[in-house]
C-alpha positions in Angstrom: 0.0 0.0 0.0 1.0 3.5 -0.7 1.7 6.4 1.5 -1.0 8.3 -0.2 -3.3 5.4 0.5 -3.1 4.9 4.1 -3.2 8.9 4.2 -6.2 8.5 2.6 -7.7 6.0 4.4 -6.8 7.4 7.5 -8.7 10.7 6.9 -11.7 9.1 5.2 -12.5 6.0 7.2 -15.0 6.4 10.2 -13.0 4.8 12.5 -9.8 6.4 11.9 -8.2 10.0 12.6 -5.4 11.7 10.0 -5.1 13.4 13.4 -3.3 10.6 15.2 -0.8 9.8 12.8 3.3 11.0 12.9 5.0 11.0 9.2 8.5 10.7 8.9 9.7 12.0 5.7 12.9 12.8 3.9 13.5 16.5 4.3 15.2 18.9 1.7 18.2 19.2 3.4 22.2 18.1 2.0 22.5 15.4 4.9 19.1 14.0 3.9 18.1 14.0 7.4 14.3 13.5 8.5 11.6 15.6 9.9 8.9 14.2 11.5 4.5 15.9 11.2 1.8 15.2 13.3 -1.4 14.4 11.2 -2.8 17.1 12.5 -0.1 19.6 11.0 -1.5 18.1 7.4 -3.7 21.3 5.7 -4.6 19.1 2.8 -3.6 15.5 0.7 -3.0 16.3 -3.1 -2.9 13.9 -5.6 1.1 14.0 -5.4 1.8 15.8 -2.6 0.8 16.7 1.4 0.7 20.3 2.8 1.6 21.6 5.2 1.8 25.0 7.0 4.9 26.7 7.9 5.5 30.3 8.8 2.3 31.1 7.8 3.3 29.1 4.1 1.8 26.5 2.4 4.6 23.9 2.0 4.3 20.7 -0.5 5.9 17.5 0.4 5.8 14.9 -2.6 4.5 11.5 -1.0 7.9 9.5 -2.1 9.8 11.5 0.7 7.4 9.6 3.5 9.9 7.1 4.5 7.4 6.1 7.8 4.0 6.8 9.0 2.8 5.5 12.6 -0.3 5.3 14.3 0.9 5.1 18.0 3.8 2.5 18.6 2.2 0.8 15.2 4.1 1.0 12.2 1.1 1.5 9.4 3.5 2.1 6.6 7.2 1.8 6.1 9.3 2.7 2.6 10.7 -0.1 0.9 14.2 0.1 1.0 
């Protein structure tokens, strides 16, 4: 399954919040290093890409950076390496 998808399914399905989610992605930075969102820092899910806000700026992350996305001590998605 995708990132995109369990985003998806995790904002859409009754019984499950965007909200309680953390993303790990890759972030633009030369040492590659990672940053890590709560689902409830996501403004919106684009078809390619999740926003959010920053300094009052909307900022676009592509869904390939999302290297992990957990739901509590549950790992719901991990990057193929």
């Amino acid at each position: 399954m995708s990132a995109k998808r369990v985003l998806d399914e995790y904002r859409w399905h009754p019984g499950k919040r965007l909200e309680e989610l953390e993303i790990t992605y890759v972030h633009r930075t030369p040492e590659g290093e990672h940053a890590v969102v709560r689902g409830s820092e996501i403004q919106e899910l684009e078809r390619s890409f999740f926003v959010l806000l920053r300094a009052g700026r909307r900022v676009r992350i592509p869904y390939h950076r999302i290297v992990e996305i957990r739901h509590g001590d549950e790992v719901v998605y991990r990057r193929r390496a």
